[in-house]
C-alpha atoms as one frame of an Amber mdcrd trajectory, in Angstrom:
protein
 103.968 119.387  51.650 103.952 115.693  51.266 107.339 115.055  52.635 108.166
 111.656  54.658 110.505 111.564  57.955 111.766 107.939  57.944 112.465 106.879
  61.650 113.169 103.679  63.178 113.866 102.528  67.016 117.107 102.694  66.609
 117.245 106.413  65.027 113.824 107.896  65.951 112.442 110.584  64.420 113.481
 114.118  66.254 112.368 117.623  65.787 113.199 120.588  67.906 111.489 123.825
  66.375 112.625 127.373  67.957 112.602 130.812  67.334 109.029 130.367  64.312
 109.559 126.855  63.774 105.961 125.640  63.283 103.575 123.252  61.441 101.360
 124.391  58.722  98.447 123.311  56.255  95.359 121.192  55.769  96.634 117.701
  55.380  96.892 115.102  58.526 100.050 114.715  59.756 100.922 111.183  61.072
 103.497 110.095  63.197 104.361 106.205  62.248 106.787 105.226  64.727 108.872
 106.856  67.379 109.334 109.981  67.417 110.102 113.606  69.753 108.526 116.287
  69.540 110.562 118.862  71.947 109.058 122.319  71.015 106.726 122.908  68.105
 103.489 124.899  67.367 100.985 123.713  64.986  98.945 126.113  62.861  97.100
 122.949  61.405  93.649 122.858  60.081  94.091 119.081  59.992  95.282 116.412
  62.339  98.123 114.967  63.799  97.688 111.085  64.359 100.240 108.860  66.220
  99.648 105.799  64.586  98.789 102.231  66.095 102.186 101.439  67.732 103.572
 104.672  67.831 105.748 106.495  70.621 105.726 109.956  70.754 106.417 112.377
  73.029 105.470 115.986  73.530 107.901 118.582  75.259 106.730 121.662  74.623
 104.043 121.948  71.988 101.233 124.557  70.858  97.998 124.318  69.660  96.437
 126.637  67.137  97.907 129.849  68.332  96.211 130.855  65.553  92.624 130.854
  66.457  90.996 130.376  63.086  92.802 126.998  62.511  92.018 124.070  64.404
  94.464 121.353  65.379  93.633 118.100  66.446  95.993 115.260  68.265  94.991
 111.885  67.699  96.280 109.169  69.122  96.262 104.894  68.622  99.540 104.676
  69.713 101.420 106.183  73.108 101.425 109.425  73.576 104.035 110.839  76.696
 103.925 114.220  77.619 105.830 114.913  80.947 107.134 118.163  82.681 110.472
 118.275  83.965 109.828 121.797  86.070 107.012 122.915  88.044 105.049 125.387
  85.733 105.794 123.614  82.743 103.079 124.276  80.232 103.227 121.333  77.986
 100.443 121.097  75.697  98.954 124.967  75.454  95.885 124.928  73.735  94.263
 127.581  71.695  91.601 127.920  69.203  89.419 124.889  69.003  92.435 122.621
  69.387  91.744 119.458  70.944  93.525 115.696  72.249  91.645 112.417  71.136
  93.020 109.725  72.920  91.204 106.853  70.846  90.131 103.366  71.949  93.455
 101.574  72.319  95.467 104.625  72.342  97.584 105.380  75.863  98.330 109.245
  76.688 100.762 109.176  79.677 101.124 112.551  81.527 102.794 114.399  84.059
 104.073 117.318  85.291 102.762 120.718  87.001 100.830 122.313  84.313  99.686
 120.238  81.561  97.368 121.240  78.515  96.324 124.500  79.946  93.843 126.810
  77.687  92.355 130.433  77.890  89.916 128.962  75.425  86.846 126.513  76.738
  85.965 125.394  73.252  89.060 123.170  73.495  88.583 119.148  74.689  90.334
 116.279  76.068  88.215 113.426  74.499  89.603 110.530  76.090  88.265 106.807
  74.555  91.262 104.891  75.557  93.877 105.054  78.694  94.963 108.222  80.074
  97.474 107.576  82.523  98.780 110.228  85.206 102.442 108.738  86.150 105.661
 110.122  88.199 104.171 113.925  88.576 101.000 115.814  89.515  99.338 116.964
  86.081  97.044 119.597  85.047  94.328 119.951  82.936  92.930 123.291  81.940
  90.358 122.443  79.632  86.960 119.791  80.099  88.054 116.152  80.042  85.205
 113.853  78.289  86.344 110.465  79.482  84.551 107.299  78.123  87.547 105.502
  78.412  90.061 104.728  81.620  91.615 107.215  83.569  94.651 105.578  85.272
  96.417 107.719  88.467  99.542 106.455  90.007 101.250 107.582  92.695 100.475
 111.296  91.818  97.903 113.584  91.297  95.384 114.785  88.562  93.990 118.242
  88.929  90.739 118.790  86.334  89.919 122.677  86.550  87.651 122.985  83.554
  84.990 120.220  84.247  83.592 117.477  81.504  81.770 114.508  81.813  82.621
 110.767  82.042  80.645 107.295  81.664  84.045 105.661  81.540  86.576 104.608
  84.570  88.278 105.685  87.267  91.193 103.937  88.932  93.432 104.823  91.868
  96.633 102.714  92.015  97.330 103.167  95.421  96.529 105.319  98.326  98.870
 108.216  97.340  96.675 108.754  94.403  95.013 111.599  93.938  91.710 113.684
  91.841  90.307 116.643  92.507  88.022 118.016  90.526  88.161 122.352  90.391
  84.679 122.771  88.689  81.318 121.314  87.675  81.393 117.927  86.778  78.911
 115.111  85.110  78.677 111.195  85.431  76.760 109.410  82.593  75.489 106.079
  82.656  78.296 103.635  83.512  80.811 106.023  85.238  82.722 104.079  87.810
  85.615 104.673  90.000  87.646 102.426  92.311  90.759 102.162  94.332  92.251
 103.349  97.270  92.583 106.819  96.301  91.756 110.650  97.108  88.591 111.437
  95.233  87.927 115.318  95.934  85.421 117.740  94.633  85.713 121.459  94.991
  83.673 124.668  94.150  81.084 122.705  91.404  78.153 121.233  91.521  77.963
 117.750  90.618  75.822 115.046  89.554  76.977 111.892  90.588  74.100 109.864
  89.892  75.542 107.835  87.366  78.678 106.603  88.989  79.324 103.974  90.883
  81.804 105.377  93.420  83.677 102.534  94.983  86.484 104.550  96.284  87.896
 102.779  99.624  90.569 105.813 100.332  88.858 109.271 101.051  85.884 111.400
  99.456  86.177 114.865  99.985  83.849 117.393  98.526  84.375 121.060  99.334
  82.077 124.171  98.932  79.928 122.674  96.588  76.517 120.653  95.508  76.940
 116.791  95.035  73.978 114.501  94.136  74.064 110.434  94.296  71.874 108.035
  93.202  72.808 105.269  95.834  75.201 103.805  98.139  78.266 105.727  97.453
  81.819 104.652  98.422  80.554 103.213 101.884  84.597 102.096 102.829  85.983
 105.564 101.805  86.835 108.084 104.250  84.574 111.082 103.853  85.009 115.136
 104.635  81.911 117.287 103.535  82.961 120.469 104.040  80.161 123.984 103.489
  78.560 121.710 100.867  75.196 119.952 100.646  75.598 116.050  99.717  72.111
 114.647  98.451  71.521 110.419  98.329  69.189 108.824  96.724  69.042 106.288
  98.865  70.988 104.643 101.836  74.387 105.552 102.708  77.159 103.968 104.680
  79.819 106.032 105.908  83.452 104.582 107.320  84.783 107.117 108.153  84.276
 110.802 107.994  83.602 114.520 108.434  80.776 116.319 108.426  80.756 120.260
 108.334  77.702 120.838 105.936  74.523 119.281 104.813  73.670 115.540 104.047
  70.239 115.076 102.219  68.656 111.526 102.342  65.544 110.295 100.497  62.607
 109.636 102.813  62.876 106.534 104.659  66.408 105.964 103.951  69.350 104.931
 106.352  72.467 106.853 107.257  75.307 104.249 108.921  78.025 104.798 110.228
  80.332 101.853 111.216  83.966 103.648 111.711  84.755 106.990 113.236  82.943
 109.980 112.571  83.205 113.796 113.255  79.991 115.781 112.765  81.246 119.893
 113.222  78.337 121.749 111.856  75.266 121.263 109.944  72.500 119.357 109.449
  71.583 115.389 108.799  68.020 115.303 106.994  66.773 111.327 106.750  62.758
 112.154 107.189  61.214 108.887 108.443  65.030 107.535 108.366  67.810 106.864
 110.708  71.307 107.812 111.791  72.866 103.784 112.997  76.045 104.138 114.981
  77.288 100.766 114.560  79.088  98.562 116.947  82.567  99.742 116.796  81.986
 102.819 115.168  82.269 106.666 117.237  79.989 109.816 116.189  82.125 112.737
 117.924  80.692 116.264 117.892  83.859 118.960 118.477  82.025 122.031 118.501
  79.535 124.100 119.944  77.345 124.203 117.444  74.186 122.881 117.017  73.733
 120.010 114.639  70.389 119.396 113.009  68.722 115.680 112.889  65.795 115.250
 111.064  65.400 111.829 111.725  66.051 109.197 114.293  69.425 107.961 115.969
  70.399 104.637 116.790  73.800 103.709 118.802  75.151 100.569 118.893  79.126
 102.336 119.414  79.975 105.004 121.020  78.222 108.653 120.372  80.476 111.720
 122.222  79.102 114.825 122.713  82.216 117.113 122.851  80.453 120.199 122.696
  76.912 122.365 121.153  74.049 120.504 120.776  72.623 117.365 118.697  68.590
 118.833 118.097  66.701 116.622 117.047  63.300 118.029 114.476  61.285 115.442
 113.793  58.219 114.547 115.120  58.806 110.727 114.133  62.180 110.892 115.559
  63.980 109.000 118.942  66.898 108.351 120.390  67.518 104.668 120.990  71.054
 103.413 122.387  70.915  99.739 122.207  72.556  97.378 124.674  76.304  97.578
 124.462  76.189 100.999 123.375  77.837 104.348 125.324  76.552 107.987 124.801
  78.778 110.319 126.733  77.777 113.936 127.255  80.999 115.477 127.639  80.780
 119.200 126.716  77.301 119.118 124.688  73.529 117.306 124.941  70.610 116.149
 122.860  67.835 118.797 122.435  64.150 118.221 121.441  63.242 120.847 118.786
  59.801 119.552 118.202  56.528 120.224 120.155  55.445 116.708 119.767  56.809
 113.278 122.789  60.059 112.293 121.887  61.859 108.982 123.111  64.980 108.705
 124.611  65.448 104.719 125.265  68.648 103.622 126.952  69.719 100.117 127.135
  73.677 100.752 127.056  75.600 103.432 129.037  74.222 107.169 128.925  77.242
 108.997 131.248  77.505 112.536 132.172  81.711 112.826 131.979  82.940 114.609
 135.093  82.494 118.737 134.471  80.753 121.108 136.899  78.729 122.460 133.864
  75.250 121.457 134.073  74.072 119.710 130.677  70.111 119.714 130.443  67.964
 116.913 128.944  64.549 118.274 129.081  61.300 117.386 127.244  62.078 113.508
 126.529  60.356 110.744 127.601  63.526 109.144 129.265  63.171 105.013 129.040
  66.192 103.549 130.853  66.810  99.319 130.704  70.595 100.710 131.031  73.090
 102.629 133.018  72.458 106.243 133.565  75.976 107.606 135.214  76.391 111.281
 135.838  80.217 111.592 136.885  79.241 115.342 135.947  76.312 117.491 136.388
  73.077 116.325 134.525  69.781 117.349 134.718  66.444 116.223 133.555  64.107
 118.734 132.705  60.517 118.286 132.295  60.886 114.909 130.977  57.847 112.903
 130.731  56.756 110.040 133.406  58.879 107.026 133.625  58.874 103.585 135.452
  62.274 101.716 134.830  61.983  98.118 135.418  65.937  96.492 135.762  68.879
  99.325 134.924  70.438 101.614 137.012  71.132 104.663 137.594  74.163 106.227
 139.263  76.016 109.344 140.613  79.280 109.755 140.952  81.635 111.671 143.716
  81.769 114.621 141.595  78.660 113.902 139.867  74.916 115.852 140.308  71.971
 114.896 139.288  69.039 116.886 139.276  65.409 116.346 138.372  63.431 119.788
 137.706  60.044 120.318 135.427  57.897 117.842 137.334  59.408 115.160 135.893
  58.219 111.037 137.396  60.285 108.282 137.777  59.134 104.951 139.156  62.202
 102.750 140.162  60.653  99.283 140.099  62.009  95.978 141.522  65.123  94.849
 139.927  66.336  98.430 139.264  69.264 100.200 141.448  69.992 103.318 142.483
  73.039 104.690 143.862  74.601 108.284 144.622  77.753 109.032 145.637  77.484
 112.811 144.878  74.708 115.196 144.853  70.858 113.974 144.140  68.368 116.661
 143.877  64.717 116.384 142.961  63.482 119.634 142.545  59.832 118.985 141.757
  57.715 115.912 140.435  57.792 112.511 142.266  60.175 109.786 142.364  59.020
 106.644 143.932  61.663 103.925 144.620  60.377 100.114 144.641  64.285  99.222
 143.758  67.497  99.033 145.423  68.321 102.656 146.318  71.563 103.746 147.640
  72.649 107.221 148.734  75.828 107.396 150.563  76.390 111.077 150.006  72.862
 112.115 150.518  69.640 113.631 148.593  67.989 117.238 148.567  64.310 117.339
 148.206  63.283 120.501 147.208  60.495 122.721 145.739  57.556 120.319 145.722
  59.803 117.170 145.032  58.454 113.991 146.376  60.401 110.986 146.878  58.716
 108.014 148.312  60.769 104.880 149.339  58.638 101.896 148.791  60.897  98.839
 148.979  61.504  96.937 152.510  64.755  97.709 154.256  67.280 100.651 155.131
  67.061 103.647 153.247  70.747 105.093 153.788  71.977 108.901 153.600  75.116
 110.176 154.769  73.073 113.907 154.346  69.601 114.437 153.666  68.063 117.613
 152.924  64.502 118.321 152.915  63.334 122.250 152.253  61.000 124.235 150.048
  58.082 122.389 150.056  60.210 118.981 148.919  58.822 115.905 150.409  60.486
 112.042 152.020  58.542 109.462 152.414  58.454 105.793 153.255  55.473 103.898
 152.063  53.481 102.204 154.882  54.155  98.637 155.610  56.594  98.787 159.208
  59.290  97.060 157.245  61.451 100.058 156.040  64.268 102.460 158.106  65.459
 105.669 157.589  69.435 105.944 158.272  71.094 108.806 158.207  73.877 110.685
 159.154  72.776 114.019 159.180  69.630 115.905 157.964  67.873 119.218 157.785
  63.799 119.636 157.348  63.428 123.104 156.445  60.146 124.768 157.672  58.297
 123.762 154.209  59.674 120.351 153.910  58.165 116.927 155.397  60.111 113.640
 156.301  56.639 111.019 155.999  57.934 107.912 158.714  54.379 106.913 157.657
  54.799 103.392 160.347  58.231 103.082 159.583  61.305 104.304 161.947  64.514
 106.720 161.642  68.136 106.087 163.275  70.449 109.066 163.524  74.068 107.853
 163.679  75.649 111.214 164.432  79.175 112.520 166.097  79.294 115.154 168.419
  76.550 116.764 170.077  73.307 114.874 170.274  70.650 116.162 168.005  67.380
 114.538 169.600  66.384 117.836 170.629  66.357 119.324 166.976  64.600 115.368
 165.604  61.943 116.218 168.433  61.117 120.073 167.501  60.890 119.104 164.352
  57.934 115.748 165.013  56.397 118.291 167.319  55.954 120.712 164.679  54.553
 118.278 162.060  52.303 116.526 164.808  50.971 120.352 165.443  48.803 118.993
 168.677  48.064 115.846 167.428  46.523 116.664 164.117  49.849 116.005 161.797
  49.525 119.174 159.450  52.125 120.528 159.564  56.103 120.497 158.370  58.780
 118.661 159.463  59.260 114.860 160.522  55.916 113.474 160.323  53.893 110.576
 160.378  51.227 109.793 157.650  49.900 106.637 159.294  49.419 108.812 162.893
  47.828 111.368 160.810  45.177 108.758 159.511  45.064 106.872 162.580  41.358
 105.786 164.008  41.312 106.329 167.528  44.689 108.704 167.467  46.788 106.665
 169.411  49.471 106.744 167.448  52.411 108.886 167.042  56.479 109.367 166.733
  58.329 108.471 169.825  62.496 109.513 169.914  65.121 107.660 172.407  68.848
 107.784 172.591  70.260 104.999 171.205  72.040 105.000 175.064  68.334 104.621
 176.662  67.083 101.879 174.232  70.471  99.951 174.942  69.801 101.066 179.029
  66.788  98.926 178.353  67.729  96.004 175.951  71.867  95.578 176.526  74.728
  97.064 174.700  74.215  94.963 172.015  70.875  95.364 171.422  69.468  96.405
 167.208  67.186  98.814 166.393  64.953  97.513 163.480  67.202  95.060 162.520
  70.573  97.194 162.094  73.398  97.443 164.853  73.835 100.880 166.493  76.242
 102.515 168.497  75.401 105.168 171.716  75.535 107.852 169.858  72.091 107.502
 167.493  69.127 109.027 167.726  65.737 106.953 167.062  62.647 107.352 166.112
  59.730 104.866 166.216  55.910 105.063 164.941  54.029 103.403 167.615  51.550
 103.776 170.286  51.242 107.024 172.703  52.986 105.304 176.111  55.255 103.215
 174.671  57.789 104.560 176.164  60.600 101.078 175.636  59.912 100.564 172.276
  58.461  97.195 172.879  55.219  97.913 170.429  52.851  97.695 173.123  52.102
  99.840 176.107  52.382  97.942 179.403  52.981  98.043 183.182  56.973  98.921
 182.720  55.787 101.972 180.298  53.452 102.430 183.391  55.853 102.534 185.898
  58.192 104.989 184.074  55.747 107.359 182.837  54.547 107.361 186.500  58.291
 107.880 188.069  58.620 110.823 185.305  56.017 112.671 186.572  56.796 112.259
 189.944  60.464 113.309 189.730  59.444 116.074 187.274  61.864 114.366 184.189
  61.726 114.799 180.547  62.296 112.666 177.202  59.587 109.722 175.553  61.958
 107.296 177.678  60.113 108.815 180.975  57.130 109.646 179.981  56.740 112.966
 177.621  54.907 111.256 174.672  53.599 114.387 173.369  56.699 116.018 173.155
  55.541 119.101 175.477  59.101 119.214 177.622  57.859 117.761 181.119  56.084
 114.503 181.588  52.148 116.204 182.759  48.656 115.046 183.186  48.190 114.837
 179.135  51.251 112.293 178.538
């Protein structure tokens, strides 16, 4: 009723109301200088101002309890209210009770539950500096912030949403705000600092702010729209939550398990490490840049949704599921220096239209008896292809790799199924050490080409070796209508170590030769059933080891002649080379040449004469005396 508390600093004012102790009237009441306020309710209609200069602070302190008045707090000065006990409610708000912290005023908070409300009408309006020091705080009713909100090392917990064009700031990396519901950014909202900005179960639109947050982003079961690049050096986590950008967006760090929505045409980079669970990536006519340095790990097995392209210039691992790519526009491009590893998971094409797959880095399988598929891409390869596991490539479109490599490791399989081409020019390599199958389509091998653990030809598969040289296998299997050639020319050999031609299957010598290093038992009898059953009487239909060049001959003089490696050296010396290479005694070999060329001299002459004739005589067998057709006994027709 008009009454003055004097206070000073050294005897501030004091006032501990308990039991009905309370504040009543119209009038403003205003606190001049330093003063404690340790329990009190206020059944004000009018205000109470701290005044310019003014230190107050609020213990326990009510609002309109009674809902027809409405109290106001207004503060120039500093305002402290801090808990001392988790569940302290320090401001409780009722009524249409409100805190104005005006321009110039500081409100410094903290505790566990600060200025909670059952009533919404109630308002933080906050035009100066409202600082969350020592403890967590809460508020319970909107904050409208066009001022600074300050965060220590604690944490600021908004549950009733509000909207800000004023700042942000983290002080350090242990500070924290999460946001509990809806929120709204007006023009000039900014935050900053190396903080831990989270959103939960709201929708907000973030268009406004300038989000310059280098500690973490998290937003949580919600809707969150930017404008532009936001907080590109933060660490995100989208979590069952759809994240819209306006325009391109740099991640450093982060975790994906919902949706990010990109404007057409826009970028999505990542350039630190990156986790993508679930969901789905949408940047139509975009791209998805793995930097240099930077990882994009999948850990599930779900499959993640791309619409858009990918570019890797780090390291992509496919832990598990499937990366499916929608797009009709999109590709896959891993730039030189770059590693895709397929460890549990795989790209899939999820479009009807070509897609690219263009490797100029390392594409590895990682060692795993599960078969991953790649199918439907058109596979370009300047790179290194490594399957240390099983890989296959399935109906992939035609391919000629000039330089790059592929390999396959011990453990490692590689199949090619779906008709799917690959030309291996000069300049590329190829090397297994495990299993090689080409199930159908044609490979044709201008390159360096190593197999020294073999290659299965099956079902329809062609592979034609076209460059000069040895063509090593430790095992070679040829079956089901699979095909081996070597492209004509006389300049290439076929080594192996062992070999089956199933009844469907062809070896093509074309006018090339074989060599059969084996152990054990000599299997010249099994080489010649199986060039008498491709020659089929001199017409070369059939299956087996065969001879495209005898086949085409004009006059058939031609054909596929097999010594012991112990007769050719009977003839030439111990150390004598077949077709360049050194061989042992126990080899078989196999030459294209003419009918009666029984030494393997490339010309038929008296000495061929001479043993054909002492074969016959003395009733022998074998090309070396005389059976050039293969028939079991040297006769009238050899």
């Amino acid at each position: 009723g008009g009454a003055r508390f004097n206070a000073s600093p050294a005897t501030p004012f004091e006032l501990d109301c308990v039991g009905t102790g309370i504040f009543t009237g119209s009038a403003d009441i205003t606190l001049g200088g330093d003063s404690s306020i340790l329990s009190a309710r206020f059944y004000q209609a009018g205000k109470t101002i701290i005044a310019p200069g003014a230190t107050v602070e609020f213990g326990k302190v009510t609002l309109s309890e009674d809902t027809s008045f409405q109290s106001t707090i207004e503060n120039h000065g500093l305002l402290r209210v801090m808990g001392t006990n988790a569940g302290d409610t320090l401001l409780q708000f009722y009524g249409q009770a409100s805190v104005k912290n005006m321009p110039g005023g500081r409100l410094e908070v903290g505790g566990a539950q600060f200025l909670f409300t059952s009533n919404s009408t109630s308002t933080i309006e906050n035009a100066g500096t409202l600082a969350i020091v020592s403890r967590n705080a809460t508020i319970g009713i909107p904050l409208n912030n066009t001022g600074t909100v300050h965060i220590g090392t604690a944490g600021l917990f908004l549950q009733r949403g509000g909207v800000s064009s004023g700042t942000v700031q983290f002080a350090s990396a242990q500070s924290y705000l999460e946001f509990n519901a809806s929120y709204a950014f007006a023009a000039g909202a900014t935050a900053s600092g190396d903080g831990f900005w989270r959103m939960v179960n709201g929708t907000f639109d973030m268009r406004e702010l300038s989000l310059a947050v280098t500690g973490r982003v998290a937003i949580e079961n919600s809707i969150a729209t930017f404008a532009a690049m936001a907080a590109p050096g933060a660490n995100w986590y989208i979590s069952n939550t759809t994240a819209a950008f306006g325009g391109a967006q740099s991640f450093a760090a982060g975790t994906l398990q919902g949706t990010i929505n990109l404007t057409a045409a826009n970028d999505l980079t990542l350039t630190g490490p990156f986790t993508w669970s679930s969901g789905t990536i949408n940047a139509p006519g975009g791209t998805l840049h793995v930097n240099p340095g930077a990882t994009l790990t999948t850990d599930s097995s779900n499959t993640l949704t791309l619409n858009g392209s990918l570019q890797n210039a780090g390291t992509i691992a496919i832990n598990g599921g499937k990366i499916r790519l929608i797009s009709a526009e999109s590709t896959i491009k891993n730039l030189a220096g770059g590693t895709i590893q397929l460890v549990g998971g795989t790209f899939e094409k999820g479009t009807a239209t070509p897609m690219t797959l263009t490797n100029a880095g390392t594409l590895v399988r990682t060692a795993s008896p599960t078969e991953l598929i790649l199918a439907n891409f058109a596979i370009d390869n300047t790179g290194t292809i490594d399957a240390q596991g099983r890989l296959t490539f399935s109906s992939c479109s035609a391919h000629t790799q000039s330089g790059g490599s592929v390999n396959v490791g011990i453990v490692g399989w590689l199949d090619w199924i779906g008709n799917t081409n690959w030309t291996f020019d000069a300049g590329s390599t190829f090397t297994s050490a495990g299993t090689f199958r080409v199930l159908d389509g044609q490979h044709d091998f201008y390159g360096d080409a190593l197999f020294p653990s073999g290659i299965a030809v099956l079902n329809g598969g062609h592979v034609n070796m076209a460059s000069a040289g040895a063509k090593s296998f430790s095992n070679l299997l040829v079956q089901l209508n699979g095909r081996l050639s070597l492209a004509p020319g006389g300049d290439k050999l076929l080594k192996l170590a062992t070999f089956f031609v199933g009844d469907a299957g062809a070896i093509d010598l074309n006018d090339n030769g074989l060599l059969l290093d084996y152990t054990g038992a000599s299997p010249g009898a099994f080489v010649q059933s199986r060039i008498n059953t491709a020659r089929a009487g001199g017409a070369w239909t059939g299956s087996g080891i065969t001879s495209s060049a005898a086949k085409n001959a004009n006059p058939k003089n031609t054909t596929l002649g097999v010594l012991e490696a112990s007769e050719f050296k009977s003839i030439y010396g111990p150390s004598a080379m077949f077709a360049g290479e050194t061989i042992d005694s126990t080899a078989v070999l196999v030459k294209y040449t003419y009918y009666g060329d029984v030494d393997f001299n490339g010309v038929v002459d008296f000495d061929d004469y001479s043993r054909i004739d002492a074969g016959f005589t003395n009733h022998r067998t074998g090309w070396l005396n005389g059976d050039v057709d293969g028939n079991g006994i040297v006769d009238f027709d050899d």
